[in-house]
KEGU-158865 format. One record per residue: x, y, z of N, C-alpha, C in turn; residue in one letter. Coordinates in Angstrom, 2 decimals. Each point is the difference from the previous one (the first is absolute). Last residue first. Example, Ala and Ser with C-alpha at 12.3 -4.5 7.8 and 13.67 -1.06 7.14 Angstrom:
2
nc1,nc2,nc3,cac1,cac2,cac3,cc1,cc2,cc3,res
12.85,-2.25,7.08,0.82,1.19,0.06,-0.77,1.09,0.73,S
0.29,-5.72,-0.07,-0.89,1.19,0.00,0.90,1.20,0.00,A
This chain:
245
nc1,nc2,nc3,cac1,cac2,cac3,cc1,cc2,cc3,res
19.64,21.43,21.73,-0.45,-1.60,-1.06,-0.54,0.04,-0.96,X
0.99,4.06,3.22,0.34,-0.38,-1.11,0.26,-1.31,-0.25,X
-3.51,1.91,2.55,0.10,0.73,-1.18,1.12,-1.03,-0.90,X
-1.45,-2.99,3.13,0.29,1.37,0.42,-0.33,0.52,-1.62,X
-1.52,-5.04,2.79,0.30,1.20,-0.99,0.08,1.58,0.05,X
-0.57,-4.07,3.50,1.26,0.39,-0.58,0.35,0.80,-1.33,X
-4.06,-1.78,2.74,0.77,-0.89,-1.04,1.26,0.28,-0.18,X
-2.72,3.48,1.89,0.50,-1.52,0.99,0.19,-1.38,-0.67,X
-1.21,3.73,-2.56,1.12,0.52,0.68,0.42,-1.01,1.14,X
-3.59,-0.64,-2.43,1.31,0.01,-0.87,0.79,0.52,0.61,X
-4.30,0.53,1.83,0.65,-1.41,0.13,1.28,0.02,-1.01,X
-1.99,3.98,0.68,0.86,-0.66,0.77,0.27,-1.51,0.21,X
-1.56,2.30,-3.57,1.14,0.48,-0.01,0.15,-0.43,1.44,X
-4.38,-0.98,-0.90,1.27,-0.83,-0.90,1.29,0.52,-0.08,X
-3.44,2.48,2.73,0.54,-1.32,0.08,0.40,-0.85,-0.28,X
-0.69,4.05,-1.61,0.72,0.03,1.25,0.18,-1.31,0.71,X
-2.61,0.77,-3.55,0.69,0.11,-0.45,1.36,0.17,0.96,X
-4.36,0.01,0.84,0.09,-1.08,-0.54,1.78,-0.25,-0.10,X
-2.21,4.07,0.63,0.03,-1.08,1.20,0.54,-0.77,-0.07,X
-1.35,2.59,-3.57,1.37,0.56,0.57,0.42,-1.22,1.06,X
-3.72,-1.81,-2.95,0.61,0.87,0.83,0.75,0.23,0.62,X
-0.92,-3.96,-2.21,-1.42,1.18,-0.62,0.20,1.26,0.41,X
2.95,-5.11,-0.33,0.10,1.31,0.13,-1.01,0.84,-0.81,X
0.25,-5.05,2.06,-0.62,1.06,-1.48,0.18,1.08,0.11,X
2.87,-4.19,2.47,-0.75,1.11,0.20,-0.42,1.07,-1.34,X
1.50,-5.93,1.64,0.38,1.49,-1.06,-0.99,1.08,0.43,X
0.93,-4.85,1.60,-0.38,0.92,1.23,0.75,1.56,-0.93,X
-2.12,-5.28,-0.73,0.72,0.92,-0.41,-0.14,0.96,0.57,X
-1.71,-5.01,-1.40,0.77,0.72,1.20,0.65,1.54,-0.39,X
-4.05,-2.73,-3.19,1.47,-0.06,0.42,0.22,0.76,1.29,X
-4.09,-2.22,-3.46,0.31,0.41,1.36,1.28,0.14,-0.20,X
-3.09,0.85,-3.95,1.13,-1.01,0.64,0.29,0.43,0.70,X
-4.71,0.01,-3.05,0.72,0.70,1.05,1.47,-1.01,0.19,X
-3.39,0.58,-4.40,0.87,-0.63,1.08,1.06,0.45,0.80,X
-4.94,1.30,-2.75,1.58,0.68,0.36,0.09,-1.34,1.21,X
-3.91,0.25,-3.86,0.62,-0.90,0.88,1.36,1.08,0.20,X
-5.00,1.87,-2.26,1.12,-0.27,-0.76,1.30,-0.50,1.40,X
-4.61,1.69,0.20,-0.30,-1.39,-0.26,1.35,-0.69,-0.50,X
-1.45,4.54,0.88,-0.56,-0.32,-1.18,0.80,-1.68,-0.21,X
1.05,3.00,3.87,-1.69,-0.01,-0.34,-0.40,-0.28,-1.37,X
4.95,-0.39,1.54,-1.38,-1.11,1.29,-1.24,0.45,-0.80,X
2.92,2.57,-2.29,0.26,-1.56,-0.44,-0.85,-0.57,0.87,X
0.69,4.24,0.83,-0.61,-0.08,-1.20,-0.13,-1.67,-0.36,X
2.06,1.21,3.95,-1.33,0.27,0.42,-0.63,-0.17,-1.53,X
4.24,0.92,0.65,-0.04,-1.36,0.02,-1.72,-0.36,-0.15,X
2.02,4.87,0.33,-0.27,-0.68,-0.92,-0.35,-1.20,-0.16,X
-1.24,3.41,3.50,0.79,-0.88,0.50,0.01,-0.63,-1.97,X
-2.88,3.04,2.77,1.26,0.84,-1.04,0.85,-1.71,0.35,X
-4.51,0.59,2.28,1.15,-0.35,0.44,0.93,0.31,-0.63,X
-3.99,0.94,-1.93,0.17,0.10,1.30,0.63,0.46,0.80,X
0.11,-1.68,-4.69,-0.42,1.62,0.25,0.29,0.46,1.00,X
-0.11,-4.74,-0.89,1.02,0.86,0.02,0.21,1.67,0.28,X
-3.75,-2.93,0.07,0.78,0.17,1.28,1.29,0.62,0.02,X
-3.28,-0.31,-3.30,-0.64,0.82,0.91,1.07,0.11,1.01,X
2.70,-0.99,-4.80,-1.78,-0.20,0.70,0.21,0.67,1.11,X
2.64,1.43,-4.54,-0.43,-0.26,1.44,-1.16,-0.38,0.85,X
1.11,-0.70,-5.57,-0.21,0.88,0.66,0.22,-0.52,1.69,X
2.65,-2.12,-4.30,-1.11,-0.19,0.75,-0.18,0.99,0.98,X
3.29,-0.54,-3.37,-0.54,0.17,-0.39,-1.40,-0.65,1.35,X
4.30,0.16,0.87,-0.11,1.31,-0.37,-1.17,-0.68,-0.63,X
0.97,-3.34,2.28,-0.31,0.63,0.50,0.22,1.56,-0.30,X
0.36,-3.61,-2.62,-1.23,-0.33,0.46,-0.07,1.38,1.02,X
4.41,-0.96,-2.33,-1.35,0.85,-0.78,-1.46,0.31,0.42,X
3.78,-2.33,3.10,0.10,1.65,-0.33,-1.18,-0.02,-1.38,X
0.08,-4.36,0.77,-0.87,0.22,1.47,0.52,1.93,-0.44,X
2.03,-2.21,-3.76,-1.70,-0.20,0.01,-0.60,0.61,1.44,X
4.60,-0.27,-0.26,-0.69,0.92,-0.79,-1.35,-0.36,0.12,X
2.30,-2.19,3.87,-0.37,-0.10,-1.58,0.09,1.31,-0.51,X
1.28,0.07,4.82,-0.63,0.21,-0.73,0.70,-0.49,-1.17,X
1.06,0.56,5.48,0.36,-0.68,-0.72,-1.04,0.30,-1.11,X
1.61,2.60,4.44,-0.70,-0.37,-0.16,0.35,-0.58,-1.48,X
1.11,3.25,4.83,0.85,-1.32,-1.16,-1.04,-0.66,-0.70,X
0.25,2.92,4.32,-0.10,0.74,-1.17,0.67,-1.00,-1.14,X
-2.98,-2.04,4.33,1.21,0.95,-0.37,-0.10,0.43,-1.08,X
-3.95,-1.43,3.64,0.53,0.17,-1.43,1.14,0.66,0.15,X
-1.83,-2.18,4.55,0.46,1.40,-0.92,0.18,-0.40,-1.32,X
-2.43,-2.39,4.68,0.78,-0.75,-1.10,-0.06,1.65,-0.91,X
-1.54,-2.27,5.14,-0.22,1.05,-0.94,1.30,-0.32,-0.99,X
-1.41,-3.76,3.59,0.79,1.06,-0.09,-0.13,0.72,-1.88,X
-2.69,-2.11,4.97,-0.35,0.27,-1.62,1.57,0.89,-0.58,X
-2.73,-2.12,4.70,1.44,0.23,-0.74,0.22,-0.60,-1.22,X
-4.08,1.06,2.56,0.83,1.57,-0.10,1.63,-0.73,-0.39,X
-5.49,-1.23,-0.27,1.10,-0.21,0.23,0.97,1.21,-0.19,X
-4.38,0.20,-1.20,-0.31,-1.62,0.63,1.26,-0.02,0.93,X
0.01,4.11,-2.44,-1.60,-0.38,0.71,0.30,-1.10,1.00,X
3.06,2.92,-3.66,-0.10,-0.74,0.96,-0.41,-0.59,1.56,X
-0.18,2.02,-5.61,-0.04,0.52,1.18,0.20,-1.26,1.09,X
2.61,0.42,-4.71,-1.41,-0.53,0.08,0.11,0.68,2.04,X
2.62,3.17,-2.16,-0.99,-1.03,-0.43,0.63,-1.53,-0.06,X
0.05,5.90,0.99,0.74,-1.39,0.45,-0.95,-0.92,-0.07,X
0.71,3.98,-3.30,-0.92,-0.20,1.45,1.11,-1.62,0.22,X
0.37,1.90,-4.53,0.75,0.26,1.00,-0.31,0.29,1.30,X
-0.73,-3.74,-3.50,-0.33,1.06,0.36,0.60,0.50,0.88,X
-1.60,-4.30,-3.74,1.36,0.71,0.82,-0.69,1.33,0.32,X
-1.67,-5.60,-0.96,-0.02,1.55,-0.14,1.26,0.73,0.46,X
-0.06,-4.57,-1.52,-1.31,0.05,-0.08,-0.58,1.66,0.28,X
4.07,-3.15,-1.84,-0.17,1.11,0.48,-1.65,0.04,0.06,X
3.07,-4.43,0.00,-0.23,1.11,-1.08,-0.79,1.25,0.60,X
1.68,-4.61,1.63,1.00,1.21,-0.17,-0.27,0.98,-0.65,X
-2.53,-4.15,1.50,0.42,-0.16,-1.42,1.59,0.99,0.30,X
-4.52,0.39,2.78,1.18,-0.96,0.38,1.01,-0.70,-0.83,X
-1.28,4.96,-0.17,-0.26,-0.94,0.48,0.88,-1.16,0.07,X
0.46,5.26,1.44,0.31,-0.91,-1.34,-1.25,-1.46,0.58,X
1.26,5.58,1.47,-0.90,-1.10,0.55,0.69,-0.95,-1.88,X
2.78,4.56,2.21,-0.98,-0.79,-0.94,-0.40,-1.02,0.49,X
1.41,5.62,0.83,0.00,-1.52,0.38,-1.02,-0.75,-0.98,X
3.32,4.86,-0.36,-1.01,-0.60,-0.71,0.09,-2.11,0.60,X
2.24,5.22,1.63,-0.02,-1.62,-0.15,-1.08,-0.34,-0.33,X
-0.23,4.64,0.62,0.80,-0.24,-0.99,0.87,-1.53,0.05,X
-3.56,1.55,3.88,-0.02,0.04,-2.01,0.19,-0.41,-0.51,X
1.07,-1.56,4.91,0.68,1.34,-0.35,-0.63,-0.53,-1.57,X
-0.34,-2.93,3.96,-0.79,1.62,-0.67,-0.06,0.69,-0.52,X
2.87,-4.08,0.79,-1.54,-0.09,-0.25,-1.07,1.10,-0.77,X
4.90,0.90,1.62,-0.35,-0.12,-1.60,-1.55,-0.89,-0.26,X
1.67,0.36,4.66,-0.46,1.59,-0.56,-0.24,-0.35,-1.60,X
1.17,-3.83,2.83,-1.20,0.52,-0.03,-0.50,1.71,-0.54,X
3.71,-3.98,-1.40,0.02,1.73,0.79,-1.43,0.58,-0.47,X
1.81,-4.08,-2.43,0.53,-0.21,2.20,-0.69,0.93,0.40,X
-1.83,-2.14,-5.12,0.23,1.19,0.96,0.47,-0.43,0.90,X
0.63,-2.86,-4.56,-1.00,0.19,1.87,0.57,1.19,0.62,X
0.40,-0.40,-5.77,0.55,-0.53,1.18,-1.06,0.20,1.38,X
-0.08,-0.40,-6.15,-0.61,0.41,1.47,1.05,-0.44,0.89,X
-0.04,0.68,-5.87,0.15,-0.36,1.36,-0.40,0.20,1.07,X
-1.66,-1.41,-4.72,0.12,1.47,1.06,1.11,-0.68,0.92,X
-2.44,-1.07,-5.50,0.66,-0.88,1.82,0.71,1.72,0.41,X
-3.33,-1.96,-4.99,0.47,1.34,1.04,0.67,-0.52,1.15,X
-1.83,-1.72,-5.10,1.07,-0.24,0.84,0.07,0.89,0.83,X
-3.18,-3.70,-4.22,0.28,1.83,0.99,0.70,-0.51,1.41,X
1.13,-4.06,-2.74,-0.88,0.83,-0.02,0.01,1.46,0.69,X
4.00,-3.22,0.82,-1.18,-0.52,-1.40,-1.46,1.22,0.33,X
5.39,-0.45,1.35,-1.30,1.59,-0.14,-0.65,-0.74,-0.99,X
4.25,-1.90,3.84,-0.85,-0.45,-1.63,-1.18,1.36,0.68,X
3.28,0.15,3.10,0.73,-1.60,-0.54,-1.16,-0.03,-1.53,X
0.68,4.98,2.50,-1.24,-1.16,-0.27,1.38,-1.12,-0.40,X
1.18,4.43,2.71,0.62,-0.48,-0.70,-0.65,-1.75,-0.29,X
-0.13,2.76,4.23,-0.71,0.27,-1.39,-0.42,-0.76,-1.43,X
3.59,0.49,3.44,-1.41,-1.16,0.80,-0.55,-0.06,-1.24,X
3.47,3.20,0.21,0.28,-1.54,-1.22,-0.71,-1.08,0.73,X
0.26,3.89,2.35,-0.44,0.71,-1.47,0.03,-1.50,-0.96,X
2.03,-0.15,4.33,-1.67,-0.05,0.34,-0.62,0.63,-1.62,X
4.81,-0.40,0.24,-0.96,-1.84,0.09,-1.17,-0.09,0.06,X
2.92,4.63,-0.26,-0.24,-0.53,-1.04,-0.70,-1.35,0.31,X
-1.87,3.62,3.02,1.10,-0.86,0.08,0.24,-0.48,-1.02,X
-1.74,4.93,1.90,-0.39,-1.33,-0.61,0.94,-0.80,-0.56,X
0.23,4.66,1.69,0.38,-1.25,1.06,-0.31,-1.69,-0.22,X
-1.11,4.80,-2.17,1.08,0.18,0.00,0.70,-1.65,0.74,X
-4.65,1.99,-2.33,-0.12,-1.36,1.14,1.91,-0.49,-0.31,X
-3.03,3.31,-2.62,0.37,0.34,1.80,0.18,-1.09,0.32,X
-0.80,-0.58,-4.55,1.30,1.21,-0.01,0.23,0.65,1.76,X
-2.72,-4.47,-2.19,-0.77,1.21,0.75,1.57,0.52,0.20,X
-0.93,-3.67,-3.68,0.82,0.15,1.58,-0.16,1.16,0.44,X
-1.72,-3.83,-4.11,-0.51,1.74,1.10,0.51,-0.41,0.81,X
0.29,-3.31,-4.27,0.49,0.17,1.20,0.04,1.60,0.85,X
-1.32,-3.21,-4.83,0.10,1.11,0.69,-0.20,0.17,1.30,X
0.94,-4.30,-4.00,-0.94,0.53,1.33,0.65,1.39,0.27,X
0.76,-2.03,-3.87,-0.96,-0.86,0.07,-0.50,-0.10,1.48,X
2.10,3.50,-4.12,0.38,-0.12,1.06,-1.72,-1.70,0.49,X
1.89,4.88,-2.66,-0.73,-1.06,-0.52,0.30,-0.90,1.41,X
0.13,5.37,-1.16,0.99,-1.01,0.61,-0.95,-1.54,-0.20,X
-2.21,4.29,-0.87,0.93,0.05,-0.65,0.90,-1.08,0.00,X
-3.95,0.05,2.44,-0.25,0.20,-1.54,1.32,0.25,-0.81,X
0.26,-0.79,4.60,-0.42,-1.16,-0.51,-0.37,0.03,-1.20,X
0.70,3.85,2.54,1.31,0.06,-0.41,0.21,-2.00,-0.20,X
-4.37,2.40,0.84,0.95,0.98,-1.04,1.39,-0.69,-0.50,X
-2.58,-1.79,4.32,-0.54,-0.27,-1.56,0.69,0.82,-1.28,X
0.96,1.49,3.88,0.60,-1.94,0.10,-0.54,-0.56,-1.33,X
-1.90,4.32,2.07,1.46,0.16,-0.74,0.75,-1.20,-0.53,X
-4.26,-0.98,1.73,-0.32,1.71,-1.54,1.75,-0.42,-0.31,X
-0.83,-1.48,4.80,-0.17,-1.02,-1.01,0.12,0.06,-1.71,X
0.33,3.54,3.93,1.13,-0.90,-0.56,-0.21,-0.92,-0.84,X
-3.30,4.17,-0.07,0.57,-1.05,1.19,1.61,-0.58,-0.99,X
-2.47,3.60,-2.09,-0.41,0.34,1.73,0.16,-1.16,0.74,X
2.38,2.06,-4.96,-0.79,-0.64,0.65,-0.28,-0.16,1.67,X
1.67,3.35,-3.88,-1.25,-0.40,0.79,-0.50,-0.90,0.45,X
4.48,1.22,-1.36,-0.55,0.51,0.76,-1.12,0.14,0.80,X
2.85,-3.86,-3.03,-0.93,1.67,-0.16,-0.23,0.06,0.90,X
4.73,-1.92,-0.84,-1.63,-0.47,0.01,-0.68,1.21,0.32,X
5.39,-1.89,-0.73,-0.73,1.01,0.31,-1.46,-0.37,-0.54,X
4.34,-3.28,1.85,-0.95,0.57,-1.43,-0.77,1.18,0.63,X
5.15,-2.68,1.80,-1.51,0.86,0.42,-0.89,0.17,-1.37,X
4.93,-2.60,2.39,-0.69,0.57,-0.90,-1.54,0.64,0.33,X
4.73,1.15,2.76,-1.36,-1.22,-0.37,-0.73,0.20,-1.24,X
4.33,2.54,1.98,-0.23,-1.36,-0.84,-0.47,-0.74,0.08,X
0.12,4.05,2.55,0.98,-1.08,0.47,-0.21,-1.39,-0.86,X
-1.18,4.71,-1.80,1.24,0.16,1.07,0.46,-1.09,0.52,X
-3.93,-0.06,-2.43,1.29,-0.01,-0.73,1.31,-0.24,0.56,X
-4.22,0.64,2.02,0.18,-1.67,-0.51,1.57,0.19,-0.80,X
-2.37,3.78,1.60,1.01,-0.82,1.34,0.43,-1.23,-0.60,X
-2.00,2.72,-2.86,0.60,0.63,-0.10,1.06,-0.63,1.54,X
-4.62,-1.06,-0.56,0.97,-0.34,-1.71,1.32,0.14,0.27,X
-2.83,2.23,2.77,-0.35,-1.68,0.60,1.36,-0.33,-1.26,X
-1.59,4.45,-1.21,1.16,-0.53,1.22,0.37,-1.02,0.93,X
-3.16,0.96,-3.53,1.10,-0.19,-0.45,1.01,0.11,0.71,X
-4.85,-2.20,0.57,0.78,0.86,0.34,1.60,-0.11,-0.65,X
-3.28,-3.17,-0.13,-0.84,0.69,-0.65,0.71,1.31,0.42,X
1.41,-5.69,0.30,-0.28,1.78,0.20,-0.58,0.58,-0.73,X
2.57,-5.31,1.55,-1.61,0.76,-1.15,-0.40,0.88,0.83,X
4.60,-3.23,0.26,-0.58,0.81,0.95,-0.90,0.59,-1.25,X
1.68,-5.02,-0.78,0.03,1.68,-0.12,-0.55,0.63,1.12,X
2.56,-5.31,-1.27,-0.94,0.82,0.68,0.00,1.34,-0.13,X
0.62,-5.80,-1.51,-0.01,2.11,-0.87,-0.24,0.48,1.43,X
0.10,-4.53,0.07,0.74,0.00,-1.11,0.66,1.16,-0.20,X
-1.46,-3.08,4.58,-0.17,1.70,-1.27,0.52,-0.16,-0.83,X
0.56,-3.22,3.22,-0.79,-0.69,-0.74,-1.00,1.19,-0.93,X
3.39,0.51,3.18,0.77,-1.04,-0.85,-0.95,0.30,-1.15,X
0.33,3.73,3.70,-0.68,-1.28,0.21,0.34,-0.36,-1.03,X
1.76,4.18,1.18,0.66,-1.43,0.61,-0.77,-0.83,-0.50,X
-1.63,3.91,-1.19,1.64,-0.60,-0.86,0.30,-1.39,0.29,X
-3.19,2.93,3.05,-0.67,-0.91,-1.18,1.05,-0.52,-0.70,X
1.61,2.53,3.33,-0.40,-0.78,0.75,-0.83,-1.10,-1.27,X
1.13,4.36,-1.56,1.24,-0.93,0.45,-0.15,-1.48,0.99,X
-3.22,3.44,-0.95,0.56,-0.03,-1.29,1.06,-1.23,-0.43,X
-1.56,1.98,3.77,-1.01,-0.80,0.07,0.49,-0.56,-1.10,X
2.22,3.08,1.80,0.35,-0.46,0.93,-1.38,-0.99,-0.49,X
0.53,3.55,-2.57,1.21,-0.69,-0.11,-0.34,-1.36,0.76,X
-2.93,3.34,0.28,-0.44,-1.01,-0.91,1.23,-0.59,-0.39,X
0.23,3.20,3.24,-0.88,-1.04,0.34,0.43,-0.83,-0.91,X
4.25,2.88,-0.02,-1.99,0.71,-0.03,-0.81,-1.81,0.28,X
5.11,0.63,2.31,-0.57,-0.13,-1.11,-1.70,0.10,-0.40,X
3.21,1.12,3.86,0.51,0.47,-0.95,-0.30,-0.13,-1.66,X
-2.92,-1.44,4.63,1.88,-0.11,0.13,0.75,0.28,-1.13,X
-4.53,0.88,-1.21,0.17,-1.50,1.08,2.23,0.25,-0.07,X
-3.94,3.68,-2.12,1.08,-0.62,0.99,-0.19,-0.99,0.36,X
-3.84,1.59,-3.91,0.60,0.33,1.56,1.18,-0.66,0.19,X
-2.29,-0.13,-3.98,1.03,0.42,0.04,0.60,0.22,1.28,X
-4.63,-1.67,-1.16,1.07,-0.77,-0.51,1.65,0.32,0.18,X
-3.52,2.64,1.38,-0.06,-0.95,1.01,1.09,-0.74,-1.06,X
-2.70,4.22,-0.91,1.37,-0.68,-0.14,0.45,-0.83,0.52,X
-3.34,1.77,2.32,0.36,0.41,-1.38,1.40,-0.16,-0.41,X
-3.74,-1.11,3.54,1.29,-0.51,0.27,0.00,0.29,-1.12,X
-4.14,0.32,1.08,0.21,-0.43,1.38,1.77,0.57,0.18,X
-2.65,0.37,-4.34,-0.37,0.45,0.47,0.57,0.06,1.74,X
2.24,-0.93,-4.56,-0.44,-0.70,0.78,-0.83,0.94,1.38,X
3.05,-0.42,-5.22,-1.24,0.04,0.90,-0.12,-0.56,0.83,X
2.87,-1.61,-2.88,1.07,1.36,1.14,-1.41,0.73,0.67,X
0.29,-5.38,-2.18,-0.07,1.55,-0.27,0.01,0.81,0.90,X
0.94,-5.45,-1.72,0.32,1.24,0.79,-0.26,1.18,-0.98,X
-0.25,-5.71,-0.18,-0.76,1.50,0.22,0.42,0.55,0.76,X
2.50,-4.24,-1.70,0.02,0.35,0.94,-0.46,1.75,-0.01,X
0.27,-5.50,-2.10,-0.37,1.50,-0.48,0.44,0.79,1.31,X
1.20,-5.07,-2.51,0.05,0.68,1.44,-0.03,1.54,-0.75,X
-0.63,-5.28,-2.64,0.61,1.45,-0.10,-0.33,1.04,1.36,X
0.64,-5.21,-2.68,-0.65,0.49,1.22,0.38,1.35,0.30,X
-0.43,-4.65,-3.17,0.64,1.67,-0.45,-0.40,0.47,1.53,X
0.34,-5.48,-0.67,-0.84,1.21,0.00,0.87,1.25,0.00,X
């Protein structure tokens, strides 16, 4: 199989502008994700996909490749698809450009043994930290008993009525696609829940179309904010990374 690694970035950002370019110990984010994808074997390609010429303009500086993409599109999935119309390829690989701490082995979970029919897989890990229960911007998921996604949201879900040791489960920023599952989902309007919840995956649960979830261990942080961002520079720093490494 052709297997090609995207990695959306744009310098919008309502919470965190420019976020791709922020500091991590001397190098802009999307280095530090850019490089973590390289490692995995089983990439063939990987680009950083912008819509900024100064996103472009970091790729150069530390020699990633990158395609440029339109501007208008309003999720990651739009941009992943753009750069599947040009690049041919027999799976496309979304790596969320904040997730500086993501592991090359946990990115090569992913990574299907066979794509016989429509194709979506996510990753998920188990929440420790009862604050990311609560917190929005973790998107939790219910699967069944198969592995396949039955909803996602960013409430804490399924509630826990009967029992209380239930351990809550996070979507990561990694996710696996056919062309066919990217055409399906630019060309299909938003349903009710997506609307909702703003959650893209949400297009596929409500029209009947299978995402296979894969559990992994992983303790990567989605940088959404400055915040955020303080705490991946300190765990790198108690790793032992300095500026100059």
């Amino acid at each position: 199989m052709k297997i090609i690694a995207v990695i959306p970035a744009r310098y919008a950002s309502s919470r965190f502008p420019g976020k791709p370019m922020a500091d991590i110990c001397g190098k802009p984010m999307i280095w530090w994700v850019y490089n973590q994808v390289k490692k995995v074997s089983e990439i063939n390609e990987v680009y950083v996909a912008t819509d900024d010429r100064r996103i472009a303009d970091v790729c150069i500086e530390h020699g990633m490749s990158f395609i440029m993409t339109s501007d208008r599109h309003k999720t990651s999935t739009e941009r992943v698809n753009e750069v599947a119309s040009k690049i041919d390829a027999d799976i496309y690989i979304c790596v969320n450009g904040d997730e500086p701490l993501i592991s090359p082995h946990i990115i090569a979970s992913i990574v299907p043994k066979s794509i016989d029919g429509f194709f979506v897989a996510n990753l998920m890990s188990e929440i420790h930290d009862p604050v990311e229960v609560v917190d929005n911007t973790n998107i939790k998921v219910v699967t069944d008993n198969f592995g396949h996604a039955l909803f996602m949201s960013r409430s804490p879900i399924p509630y826990p009525k009967a029992q209380l040791k239930y351990k809550y489960r996070k979507h990561l920023g990694v996710l696996a696609y056919k062309k066919e599952a990217l055409d399906f989902f630019v060309n299909t309007p938003k349903g009710h829940n997506e609307l909702i919840e703003d959650i893209n995956e949400l297009r596929f649960i409500e029209n009947q179309k299978s995402i296979c979830m894969i559990q992994v261990e992983s303790e990567s942080i989605s940088v959404d904010t400055p915040k955020d961002l303080e705490k991946v520079h300190k765990i790198l720093l108690d790793r032992g990374v300095t500026n100059e490494n």
